[in-house]
N, CA and C atoms as a LAMMPS dump frame, in Angstrom:
ITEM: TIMESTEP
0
ITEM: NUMBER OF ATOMS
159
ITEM: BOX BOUNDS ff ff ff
-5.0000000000000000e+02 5.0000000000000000e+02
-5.0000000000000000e+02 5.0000000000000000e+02
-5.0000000000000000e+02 5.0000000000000000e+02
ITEM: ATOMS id mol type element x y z
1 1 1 N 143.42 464.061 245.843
2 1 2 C 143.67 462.72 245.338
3 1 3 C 144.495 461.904 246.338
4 2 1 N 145.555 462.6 247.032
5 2 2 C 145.783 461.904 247.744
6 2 3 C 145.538 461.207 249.069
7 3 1 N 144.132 462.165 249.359
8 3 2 C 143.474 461.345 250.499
9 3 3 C 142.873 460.437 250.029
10 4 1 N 142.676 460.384 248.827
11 4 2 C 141.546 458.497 248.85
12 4 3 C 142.676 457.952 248.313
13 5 1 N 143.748 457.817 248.164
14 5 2 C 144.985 456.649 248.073
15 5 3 C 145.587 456.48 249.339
16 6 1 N 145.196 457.787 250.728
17 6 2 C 145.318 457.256 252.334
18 6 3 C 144.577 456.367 252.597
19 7 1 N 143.191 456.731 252.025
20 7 2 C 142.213 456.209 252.734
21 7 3 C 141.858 456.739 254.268
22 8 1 N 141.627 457.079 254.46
23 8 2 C 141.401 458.106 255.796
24 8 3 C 142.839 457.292 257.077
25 9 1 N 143.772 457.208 256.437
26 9 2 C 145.056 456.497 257.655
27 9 3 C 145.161 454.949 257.286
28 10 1 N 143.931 454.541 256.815
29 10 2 C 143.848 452.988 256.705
30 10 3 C 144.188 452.097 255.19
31 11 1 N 145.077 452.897 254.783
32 11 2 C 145.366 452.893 253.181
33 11 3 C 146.182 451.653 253.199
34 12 1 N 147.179 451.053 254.389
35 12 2 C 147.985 449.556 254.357
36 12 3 C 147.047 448.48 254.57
37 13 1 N 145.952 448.872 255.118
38 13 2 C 144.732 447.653 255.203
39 13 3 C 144.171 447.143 253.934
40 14 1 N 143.453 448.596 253.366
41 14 2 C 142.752 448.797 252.482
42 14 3 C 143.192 447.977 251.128
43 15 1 N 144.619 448.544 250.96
44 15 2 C 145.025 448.19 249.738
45 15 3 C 145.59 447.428 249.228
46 16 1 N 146.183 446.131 250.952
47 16 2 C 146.637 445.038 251.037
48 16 3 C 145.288 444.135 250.668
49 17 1 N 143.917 444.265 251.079
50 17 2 C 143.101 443.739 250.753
51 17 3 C 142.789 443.679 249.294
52 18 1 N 143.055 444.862 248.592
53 18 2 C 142.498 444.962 247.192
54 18 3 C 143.95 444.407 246.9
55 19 1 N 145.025 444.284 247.1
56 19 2 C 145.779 443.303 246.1
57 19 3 C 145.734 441.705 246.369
58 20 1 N 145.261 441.482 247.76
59 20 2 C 145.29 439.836 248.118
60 20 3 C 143.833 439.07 247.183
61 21 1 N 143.202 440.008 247.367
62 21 2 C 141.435 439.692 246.544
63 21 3 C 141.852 439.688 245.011
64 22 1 N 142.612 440.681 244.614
65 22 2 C 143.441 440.553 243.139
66 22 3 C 144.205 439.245 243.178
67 23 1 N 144.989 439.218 243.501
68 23 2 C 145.915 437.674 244.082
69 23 3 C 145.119 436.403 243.73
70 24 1 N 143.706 436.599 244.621
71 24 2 C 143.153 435.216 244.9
72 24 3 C 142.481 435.158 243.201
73 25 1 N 141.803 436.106 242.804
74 25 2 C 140.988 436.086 242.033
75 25 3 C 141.688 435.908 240.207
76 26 1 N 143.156 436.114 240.504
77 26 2 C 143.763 435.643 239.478
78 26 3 C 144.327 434.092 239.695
79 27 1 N 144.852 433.663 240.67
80 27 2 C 145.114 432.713 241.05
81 27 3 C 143.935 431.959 240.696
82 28 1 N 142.224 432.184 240.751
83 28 2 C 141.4 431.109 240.909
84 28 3 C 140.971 430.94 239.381
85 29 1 N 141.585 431.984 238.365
86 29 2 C 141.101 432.313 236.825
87 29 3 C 142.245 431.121 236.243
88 30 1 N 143.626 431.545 236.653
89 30 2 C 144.598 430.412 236.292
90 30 3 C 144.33 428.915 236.716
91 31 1 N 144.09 427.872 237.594
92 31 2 C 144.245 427.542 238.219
93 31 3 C 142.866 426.705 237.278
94 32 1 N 141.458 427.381 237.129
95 32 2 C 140.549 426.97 236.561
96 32 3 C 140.636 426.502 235.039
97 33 1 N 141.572 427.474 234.13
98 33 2 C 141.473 427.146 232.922
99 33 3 C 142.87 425.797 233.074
100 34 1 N 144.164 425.995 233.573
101 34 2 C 144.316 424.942 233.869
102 34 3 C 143.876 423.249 233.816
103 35 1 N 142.782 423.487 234.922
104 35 2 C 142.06 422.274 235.107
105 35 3 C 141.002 421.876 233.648
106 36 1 N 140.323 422.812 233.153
107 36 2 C 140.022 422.736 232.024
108 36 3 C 140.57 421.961 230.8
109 37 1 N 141.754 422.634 230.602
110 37 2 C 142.719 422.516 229.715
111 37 3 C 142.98 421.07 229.692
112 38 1 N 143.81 420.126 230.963
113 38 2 C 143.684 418.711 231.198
114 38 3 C 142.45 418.01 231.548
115 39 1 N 140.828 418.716 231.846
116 39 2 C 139.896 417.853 231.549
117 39 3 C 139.874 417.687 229.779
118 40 1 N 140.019 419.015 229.165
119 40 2 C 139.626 418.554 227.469
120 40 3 C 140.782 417.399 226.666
121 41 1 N 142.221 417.12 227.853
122 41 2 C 142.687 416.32 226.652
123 41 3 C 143.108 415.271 227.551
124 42 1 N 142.074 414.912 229.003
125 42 2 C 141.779 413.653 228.926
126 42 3 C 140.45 413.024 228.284
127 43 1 N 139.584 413.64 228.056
128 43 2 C 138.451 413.388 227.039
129 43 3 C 138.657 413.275 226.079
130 44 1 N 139.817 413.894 225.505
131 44 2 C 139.852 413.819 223.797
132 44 3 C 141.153 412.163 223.957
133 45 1 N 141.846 411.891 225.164
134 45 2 C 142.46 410.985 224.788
135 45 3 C 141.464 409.531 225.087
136 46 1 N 140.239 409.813 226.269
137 46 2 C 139.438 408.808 225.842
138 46 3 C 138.221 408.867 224.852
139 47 1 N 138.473 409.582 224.026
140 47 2 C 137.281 409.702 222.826
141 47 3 C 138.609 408.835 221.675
142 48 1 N 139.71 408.977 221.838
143 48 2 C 140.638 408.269 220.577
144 48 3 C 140.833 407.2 221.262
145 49 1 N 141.004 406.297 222.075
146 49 2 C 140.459 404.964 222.634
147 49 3 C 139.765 404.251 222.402
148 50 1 N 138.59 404.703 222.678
149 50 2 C 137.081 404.318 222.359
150 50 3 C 137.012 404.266 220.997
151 51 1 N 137.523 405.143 220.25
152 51 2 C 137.188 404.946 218.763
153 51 3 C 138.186 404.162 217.682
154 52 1 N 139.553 403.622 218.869
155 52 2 C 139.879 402.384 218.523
156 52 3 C 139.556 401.284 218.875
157 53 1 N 139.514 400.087 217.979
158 53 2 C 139.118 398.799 217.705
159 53 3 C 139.922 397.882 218.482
């Protein structure tokens, strides 16, 4: 077991990659619902606009 957590010597490459790709790929999950989140309640603040007189 503990040679595939070396990785054949290259285990600081390896596993810096699998946490920066973790990193990015949470960063791009946050970041998206985010943007989401303030597209739905600028739509909902111009849907209550519009549906005032």
């Amino acid at each position: 077991m503990s040679e595939f957590f070396a990785m054949g010597g290259y285990a600081g490459y390896v596993w810096s990659c699998y946490g920066l790709t973790l990193v990015i790929l949470a960063g791009n999950l946050w970041f998206s619902r985010r943007e989401l989140k303030a597209q739905i309640q600028r739509a909902t603040r111009r849907n209550q606009t519009a549906e005032t007189p």
